[in-house]
C-alpha positions as CSV (number, residue, x, y, z in Angstrom):
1,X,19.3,91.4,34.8
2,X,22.5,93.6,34.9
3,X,20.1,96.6,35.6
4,X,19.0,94.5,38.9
5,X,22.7,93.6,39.9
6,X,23.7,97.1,39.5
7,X,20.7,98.5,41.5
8,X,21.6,96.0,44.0
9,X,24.9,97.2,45.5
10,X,23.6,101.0,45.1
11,X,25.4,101.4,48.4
12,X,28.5,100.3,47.4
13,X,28.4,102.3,44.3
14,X,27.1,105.8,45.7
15,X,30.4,105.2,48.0
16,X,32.5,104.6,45.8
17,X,31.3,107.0,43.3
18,X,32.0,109.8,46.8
19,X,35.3,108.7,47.4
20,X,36.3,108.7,42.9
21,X,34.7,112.5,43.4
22,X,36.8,113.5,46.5
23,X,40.0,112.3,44.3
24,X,38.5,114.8,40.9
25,X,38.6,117.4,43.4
26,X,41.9,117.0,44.6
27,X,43.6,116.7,41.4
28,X,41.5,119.4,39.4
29,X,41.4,121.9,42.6
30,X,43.9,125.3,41.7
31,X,44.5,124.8,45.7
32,X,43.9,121.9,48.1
33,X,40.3,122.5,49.6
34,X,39.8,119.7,51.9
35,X,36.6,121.1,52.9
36,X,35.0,120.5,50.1
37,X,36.0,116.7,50.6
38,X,35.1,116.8,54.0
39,X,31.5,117.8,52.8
40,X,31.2,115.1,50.1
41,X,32.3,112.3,52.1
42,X,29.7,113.7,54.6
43,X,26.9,113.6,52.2
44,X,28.0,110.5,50.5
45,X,27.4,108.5,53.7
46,X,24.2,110.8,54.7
47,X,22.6,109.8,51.7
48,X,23.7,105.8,52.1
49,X,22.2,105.7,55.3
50,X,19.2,107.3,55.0
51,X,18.2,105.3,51.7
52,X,19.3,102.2,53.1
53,X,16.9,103.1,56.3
54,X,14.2,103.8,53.8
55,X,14.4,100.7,52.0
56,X,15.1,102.6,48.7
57,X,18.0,100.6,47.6
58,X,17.8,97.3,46.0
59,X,15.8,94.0,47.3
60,X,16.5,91.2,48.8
61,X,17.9,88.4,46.5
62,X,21.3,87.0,45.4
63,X,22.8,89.1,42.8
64,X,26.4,89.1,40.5
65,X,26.2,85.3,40.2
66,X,26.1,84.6,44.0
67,X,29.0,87.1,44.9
68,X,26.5,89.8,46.5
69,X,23.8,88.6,48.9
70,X,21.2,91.5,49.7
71,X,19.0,90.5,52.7
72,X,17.7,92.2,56.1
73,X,21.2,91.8,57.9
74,X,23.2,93.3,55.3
75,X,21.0,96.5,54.9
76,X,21.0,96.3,59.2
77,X,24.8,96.3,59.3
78,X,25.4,98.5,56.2
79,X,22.9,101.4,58.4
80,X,25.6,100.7,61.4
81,X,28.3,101.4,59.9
82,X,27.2,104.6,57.9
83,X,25.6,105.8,61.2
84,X,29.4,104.8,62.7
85,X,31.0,106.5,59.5
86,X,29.2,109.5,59.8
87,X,30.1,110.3,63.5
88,X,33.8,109.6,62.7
89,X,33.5,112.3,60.3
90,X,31.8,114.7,62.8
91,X,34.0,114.1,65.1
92,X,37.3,114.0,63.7
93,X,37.7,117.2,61.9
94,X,37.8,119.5,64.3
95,X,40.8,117.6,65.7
96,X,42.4,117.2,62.0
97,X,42.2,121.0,61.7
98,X,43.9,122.0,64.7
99,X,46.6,119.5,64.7
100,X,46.8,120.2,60.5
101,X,46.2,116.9,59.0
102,X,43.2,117.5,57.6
103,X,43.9,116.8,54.0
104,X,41.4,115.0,51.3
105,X,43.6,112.0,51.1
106,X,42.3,111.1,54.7
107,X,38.4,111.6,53.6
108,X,39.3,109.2,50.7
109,X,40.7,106.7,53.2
110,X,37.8,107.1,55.4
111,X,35.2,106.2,52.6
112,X,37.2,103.8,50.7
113,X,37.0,102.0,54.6
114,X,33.4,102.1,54.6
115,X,33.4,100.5,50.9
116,X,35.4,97.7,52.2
117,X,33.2,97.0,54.9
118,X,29.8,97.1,52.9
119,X,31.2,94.4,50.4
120,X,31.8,92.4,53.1
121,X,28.2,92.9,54.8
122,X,27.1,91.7,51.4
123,X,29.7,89.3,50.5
124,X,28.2,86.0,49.3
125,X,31.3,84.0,48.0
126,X,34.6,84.1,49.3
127,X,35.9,86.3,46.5
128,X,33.9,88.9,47.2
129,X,34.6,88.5,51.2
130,X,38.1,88.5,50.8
131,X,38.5,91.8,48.4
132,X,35.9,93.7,50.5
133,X,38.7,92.7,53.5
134,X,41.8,93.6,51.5
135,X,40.0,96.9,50.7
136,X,39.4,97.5,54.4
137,X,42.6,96.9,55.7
138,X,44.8,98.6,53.1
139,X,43.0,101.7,54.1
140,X,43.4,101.4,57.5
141,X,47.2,100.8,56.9
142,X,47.6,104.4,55.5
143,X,45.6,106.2,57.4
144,X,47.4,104.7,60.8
145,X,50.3,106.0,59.7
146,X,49.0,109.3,57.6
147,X,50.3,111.5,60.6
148,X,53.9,111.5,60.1
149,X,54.7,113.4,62.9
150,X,53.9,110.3,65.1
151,X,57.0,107.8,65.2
152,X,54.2,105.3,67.6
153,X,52.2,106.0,64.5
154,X,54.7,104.9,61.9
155,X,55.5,101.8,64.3
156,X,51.6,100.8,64.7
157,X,50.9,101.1,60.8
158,X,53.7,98.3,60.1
159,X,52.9,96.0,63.4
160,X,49.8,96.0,61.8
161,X,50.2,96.0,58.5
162,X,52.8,92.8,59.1
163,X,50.1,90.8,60.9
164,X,47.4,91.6,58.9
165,X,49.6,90.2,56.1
166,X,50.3,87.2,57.7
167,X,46.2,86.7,58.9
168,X,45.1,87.7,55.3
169,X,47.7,84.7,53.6
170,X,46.4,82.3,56.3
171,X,42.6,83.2,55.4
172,X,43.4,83.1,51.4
173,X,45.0,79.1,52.3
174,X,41.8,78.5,53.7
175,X,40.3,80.0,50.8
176,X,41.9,77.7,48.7
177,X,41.0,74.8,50.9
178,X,37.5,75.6,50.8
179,X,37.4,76.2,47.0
180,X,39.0,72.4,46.4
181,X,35.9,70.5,48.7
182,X,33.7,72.7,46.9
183,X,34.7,73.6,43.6
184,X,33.3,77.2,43.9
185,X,33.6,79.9,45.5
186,X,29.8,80.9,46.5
187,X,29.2,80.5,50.6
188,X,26.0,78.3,49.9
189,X,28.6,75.7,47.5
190,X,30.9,75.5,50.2
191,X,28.1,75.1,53.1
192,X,26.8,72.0,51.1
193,X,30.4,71.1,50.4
194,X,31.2,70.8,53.8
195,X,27.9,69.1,55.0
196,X,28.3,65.7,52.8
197,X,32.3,65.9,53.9
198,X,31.9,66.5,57.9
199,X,35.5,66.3,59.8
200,X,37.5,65.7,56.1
201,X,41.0,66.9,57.3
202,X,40.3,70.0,54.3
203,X,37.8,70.5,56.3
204,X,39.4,71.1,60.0
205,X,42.5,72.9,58.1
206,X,40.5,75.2,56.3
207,X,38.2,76.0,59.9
208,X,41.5,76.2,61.9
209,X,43.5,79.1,59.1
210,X,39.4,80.5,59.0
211,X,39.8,81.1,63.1
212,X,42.8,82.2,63.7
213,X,42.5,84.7,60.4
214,X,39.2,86.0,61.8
215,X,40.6,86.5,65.4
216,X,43.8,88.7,64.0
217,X,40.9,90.9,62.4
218,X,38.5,90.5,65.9
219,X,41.5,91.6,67.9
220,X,40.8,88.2,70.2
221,X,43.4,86.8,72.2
222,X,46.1,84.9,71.6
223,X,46.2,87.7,67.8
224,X,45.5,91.1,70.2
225,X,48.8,92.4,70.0
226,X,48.0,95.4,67.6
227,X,44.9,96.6,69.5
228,X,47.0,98.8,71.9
229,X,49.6,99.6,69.7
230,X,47.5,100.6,67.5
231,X,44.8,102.6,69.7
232,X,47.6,104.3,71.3
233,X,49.9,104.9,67.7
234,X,47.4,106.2,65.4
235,X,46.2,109.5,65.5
236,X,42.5,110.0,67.7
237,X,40.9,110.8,65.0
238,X,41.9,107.6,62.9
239,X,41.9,105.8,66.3
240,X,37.8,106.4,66.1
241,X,37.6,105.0,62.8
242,X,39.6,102.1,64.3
243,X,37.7,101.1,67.0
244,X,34.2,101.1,65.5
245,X,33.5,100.7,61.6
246,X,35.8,97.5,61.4
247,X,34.1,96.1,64.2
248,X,31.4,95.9,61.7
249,X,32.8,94.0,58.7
250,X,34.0,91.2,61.9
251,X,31.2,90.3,62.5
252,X,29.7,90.3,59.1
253,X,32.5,88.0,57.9
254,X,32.0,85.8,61.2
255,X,28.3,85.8,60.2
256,X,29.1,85.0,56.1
257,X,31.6,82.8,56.7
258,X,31.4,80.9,59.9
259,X,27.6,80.8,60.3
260,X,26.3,80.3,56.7
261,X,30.0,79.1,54.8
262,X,30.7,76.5,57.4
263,X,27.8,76.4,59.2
264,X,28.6,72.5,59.4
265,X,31.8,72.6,61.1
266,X,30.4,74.7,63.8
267,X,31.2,71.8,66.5
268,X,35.1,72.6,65.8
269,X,35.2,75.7,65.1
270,X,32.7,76.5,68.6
271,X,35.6,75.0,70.9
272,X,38.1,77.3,69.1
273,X,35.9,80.8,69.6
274,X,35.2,79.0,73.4
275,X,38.7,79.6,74.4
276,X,39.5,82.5,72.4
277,X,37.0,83.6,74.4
278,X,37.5,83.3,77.6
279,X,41.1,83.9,77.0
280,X,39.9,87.9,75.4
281,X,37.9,88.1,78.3
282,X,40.5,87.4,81.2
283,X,43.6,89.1,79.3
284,X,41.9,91.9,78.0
285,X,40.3,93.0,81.3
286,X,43.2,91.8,83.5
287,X,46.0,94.1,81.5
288,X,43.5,97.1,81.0
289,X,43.1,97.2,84.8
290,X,47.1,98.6,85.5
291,X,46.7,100.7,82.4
292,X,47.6,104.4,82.8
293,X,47.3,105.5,79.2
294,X,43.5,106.0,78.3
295,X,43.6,104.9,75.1
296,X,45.8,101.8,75.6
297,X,42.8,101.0,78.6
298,X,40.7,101.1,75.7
299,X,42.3,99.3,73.5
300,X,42.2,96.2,76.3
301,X,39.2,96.9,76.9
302,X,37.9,96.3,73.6
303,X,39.9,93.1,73.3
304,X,37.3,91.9,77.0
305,X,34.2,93.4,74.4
306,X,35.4,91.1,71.6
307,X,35.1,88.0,74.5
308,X,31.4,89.1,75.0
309,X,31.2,88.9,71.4
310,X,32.9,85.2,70.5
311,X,31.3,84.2,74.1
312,X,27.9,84.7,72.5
313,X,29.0,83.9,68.4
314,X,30.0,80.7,69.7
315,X,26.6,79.5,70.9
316,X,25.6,78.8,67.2
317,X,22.2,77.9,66.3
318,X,21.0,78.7,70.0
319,X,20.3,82.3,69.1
320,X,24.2,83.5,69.9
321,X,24.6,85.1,66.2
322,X,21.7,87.5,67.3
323,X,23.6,88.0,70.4
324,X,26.6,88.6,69.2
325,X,24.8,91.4,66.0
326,X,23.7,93.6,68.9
327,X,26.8,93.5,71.2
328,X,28.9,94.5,68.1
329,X,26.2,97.1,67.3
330,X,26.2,98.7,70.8
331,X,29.7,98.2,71.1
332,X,30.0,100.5,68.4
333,X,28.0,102.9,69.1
334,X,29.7,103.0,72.8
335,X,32.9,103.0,71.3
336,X,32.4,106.2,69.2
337,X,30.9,108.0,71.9
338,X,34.0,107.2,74.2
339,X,36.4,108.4,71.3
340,X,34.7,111.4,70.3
341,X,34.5,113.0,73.6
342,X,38.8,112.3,73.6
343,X,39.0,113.8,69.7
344,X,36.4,116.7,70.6
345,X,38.9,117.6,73.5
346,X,41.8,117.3,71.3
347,X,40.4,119.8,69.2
348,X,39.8,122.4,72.2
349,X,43.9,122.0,72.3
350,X,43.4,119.4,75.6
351,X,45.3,116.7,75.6
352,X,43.6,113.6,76.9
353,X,46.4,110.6,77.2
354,X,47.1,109.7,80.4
355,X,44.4,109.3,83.6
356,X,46.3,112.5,84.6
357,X,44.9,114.6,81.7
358,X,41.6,114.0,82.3
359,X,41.8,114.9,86.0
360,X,39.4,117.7,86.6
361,X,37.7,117.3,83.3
362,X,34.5,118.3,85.0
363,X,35.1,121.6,86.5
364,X,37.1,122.2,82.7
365,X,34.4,121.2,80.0
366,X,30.8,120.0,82.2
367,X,29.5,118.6,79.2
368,X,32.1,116.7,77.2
369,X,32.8,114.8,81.0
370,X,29.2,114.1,81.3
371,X,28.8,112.8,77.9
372,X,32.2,110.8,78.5
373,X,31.0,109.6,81.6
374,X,27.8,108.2,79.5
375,X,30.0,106.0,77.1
376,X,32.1,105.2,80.1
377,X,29.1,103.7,82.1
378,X,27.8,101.9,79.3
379,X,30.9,100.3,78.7
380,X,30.9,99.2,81.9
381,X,27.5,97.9,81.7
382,X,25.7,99.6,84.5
383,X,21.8,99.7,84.3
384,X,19.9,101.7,82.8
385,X,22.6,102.0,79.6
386,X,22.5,100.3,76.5
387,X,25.8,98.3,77.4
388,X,23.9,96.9,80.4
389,X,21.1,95.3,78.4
390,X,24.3,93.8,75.8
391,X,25.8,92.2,78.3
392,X,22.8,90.8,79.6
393,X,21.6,89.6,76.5
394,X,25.1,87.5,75.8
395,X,25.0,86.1,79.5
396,X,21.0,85.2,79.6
397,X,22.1,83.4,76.3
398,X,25.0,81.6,77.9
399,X,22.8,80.6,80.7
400,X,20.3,79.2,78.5
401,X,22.4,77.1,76.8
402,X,23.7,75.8,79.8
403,X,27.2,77.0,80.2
404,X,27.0,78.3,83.5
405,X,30.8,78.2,84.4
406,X,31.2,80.4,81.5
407,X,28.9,82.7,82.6
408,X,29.7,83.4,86.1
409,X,33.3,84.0,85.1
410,X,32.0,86.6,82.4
411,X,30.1,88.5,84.9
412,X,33.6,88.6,87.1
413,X,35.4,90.1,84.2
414,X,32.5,92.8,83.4
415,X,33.1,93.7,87.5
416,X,36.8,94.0,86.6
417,X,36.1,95.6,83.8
418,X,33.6,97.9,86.0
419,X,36.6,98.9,87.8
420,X,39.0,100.3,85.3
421,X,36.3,102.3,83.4
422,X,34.9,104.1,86.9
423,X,38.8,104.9,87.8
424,X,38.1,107.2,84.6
425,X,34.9,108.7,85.5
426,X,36.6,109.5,89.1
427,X,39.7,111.1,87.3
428,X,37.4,113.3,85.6
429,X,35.2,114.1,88.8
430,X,36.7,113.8,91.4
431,X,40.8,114.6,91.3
432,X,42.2,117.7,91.3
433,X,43.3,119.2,87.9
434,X,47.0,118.3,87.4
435,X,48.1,121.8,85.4
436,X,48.4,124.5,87.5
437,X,45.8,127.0,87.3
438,X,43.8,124.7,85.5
439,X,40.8,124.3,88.0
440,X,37.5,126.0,86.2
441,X,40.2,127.2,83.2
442,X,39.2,126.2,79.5
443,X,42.2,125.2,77.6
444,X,42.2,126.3,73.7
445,X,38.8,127.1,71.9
446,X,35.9,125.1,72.4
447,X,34.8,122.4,69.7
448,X,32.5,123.3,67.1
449,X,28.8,123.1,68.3
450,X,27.6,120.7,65.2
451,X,30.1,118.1,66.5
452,X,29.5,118.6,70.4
453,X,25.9,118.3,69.5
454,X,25.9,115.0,67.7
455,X,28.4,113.7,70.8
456,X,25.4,114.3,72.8
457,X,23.0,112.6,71.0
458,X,25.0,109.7,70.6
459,X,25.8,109.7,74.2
460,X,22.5,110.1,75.3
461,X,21.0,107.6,73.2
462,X,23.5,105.1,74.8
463,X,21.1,106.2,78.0
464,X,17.6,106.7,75.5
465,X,18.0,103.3,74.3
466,X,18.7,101.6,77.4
467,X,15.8,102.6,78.8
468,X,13.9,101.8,75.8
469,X,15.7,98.5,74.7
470,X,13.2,97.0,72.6
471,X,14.0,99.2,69.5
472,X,17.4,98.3,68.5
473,X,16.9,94.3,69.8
474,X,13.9,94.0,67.5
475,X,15.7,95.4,64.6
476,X,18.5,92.8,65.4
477,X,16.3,89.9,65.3
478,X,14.3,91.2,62.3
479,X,18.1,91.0,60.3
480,X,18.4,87.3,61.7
481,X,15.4,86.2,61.2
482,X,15.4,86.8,57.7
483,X,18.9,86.2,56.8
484,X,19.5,84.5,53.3
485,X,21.0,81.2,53.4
């Protein structure tokens, strides 16, 4: 039986046995060769996703007394955020070189992040939820602030890190909420807990510190305060990590603890993700639109994808949680593209801030604009990319579960949002470089070609998978449709 459990979170273990050998070679290295932890943390997560694609690790089943559920979704959203992981690491040493923070200390970081959010994909009590969280942000915390060069850095890491400590105590009150009606801590206790004691006052307390917990970690409005600071603080490189792998553990800790753990409350807690909803939508889109910094625009901007997300989530039981999986998927994926064409041009000694720095990007570097200009269009959701079909998906669901109000005023905030992200592409196109002498003139040394090649086959298969949508939206449904209970 232990031989089973063990087998069972493989993925967690082959992690965490990466990041335990990145800290051996620190500390018995004569001198600090962070290549070396660069390589292992690149293997470590190679080797996850490609047996976790293979099916070679573990079977479905509810393992370690009910506090690791392995089903379809789990292995699904443990391949995303590998896939995620591993482009972070492609893309972000280059950038750690030249600017020299590339130590093993950040690697470590990096993978113990990914170990956080695999025990939450898995997480089947509220224990193992709530560590596989802690886990997650603590290393965010450090590595926001591992540059100490950046004051905004130092700033963002305690905004954060003060929040997040406030979010985390409100979601361990609910905890202990849910652990009184209950009596355990196991998400299928609590989901029958809750169904024989419908609108108990434990009940709605424990769904209203649930909601307002997940939306600090979301980044949903009225809790989005740290997105920008944070996007705009933390060094690209970290700023990547940021605004993709954590993505991941959201919405597997919406989908373990709001869809299966109170699954019976979803009446109350659906009017709470409604509004935060709309309200994402309309603040994050209107404030990215006056936005001069790039990465604060995306930091906004990702606050208006977290409204597609809740818009969708919130539809539960009318085949929004499928919804909701692929946006946060694609999202990702988008996401990474976006930030790895700014981090490959910080490597080249660019610097890519403001609209202003971008200006002329296409006479500069052909390539990196174009693949920019990919993410760029996908995040705006213009056919035939992959962010088109997401956004369709959430809306046809809205549509069909007769919400049409809501819908309409999604599709004006994607056109605002349209706006913002093709003032960008025109930067890059069409306005003259702002540096003198910069028209046609390459700044620094150009990014190695094993990280501009995987930026192009991620952006591209933003366009690949649009026109082939099927694929990825089958694999989604596949995850749902077998999802452990």
């Amino acid at each position: 039986m232990l031989s089973r459990d063990i087998w069972a979170a493989g993925s967690e273990i082959l992690i965490g046995a990466g990041s335990i050998l990145i800290l051996l070679f620190e500390v018995l290295a004569r001198r600090p060769r962070p290549v070396w932890a660069y390589r292992v943390a690149l293997v470590s997560v190679a080797v996850v996703v490609f047996l976790l694609a293979a099916g070679s690790l573990g079977r479905s089943g509810v393992f370690w007394h009910g506090g690791l559920v392995n089903d379809p979704l789990s292995r699904f959203l443990d391949v995303a955020a590998g896939v995620a992981t591993f482009l972070v690491l492609v893309y972000s040493r280059p950038q750690l070189v030249r600017h020299g923070l590339e130590r093993a200390e950040h690697y470590f970081l990096v993978l113990t992040t990914l170990l956080g959010v695999l025990v939450v994909d898995s997480g089947g009590s509220l224990l193992t939820l709530y560590l596989g969280l802690e886990l997650l942000a603590l290393s965010l915390y450090a590595l926001i602030a591992i540059d100490r060069r950046r004051p905004l850095g130092a700033e963002a890491a305690m905004k954060y890190f003060v929040l997040g400590a406030m979010a985390s105590a409100l979601l361990l009150y609910a905890f202990t909420f849910l652990y009184g009606l209950a009596g355990s801590f196991r998400l299928d206790v609590v989901a029958r807990a809750l169904a024989a004691h419908p609108g108990s006052p434990l009940t709605l307390a424990a769904v209203a510190f649930v909601v307002v917990a997940l939306a600090f970690k979301f980044g949903a409005v009225p809790l989005h305060f740290w997105v920008p600071d944070v996007y705009e603080g933390a060094p690209t490189s970290v700023t990547l990590l940021v605004g993709t792998v954590p993505e991941i553990a959201s919405i597997a800790l919406f989908m373990r603890l709001l869809g299966l753990g109170l699954g019976a409350a979803s009446s109350d807690w659906g009017v709470l993700l409604m509004v935060a909803s709309v309200l994402s939508l309309l603040v994050g889109n209107l404030l990215a639109v006056v936005q001069m910094n790039v990465r604060r625009l995306l930091g906004y901007s990702a606050v208006g994808h977290v409204g597609f997300i809740l818009l969708a989530f919130q539809l539960a039981g009318r085949g929004g949680e499928t919804a909701a999986v692929y946006y946060t998927v694609v999202y990702v994926l988008m996401s990474a593209a976006a930030f790895g064409g700014l981090t490959l041009l910080e490597a080249r000694g660019e610097k890519s801030t403001t609209l202003e720095d971008l200006a002329g990007l296409s006479r500069r570097d052909p390539w990196t604009a174009f693949f920019l200009l990919c993410a760029l269009f996908s995040l705006a959701g213009v056919p035939p990319f992959l962010g088109f079909w997401a956004k369709l998906i959430v809306l046809r669901r809205v549509i069909m579960a007769h919400e049409t109000g809501l819908a309409i005023f999604a599709v004006v905030m994607a056109v605002v949002a349209a706006y913002y992200y093709l003032r960008v592409v025109k930067s890059m196109y069409f306005d003259p470089p702002s540096a003198p002498g910069g028209d046609g003139a390459i700044a620094g040394v150009p990014a190695p070609v094993f990280s501009r090649v995987w930026l192009g086959i991620n952006a591209l298969g933003l366009l690949v998978l649009g026109i082939l949508p099927e694929g990825l939206w089958s694999a989604c449904r596949i995850a749902m449709s077998y999802l452990l209970r």
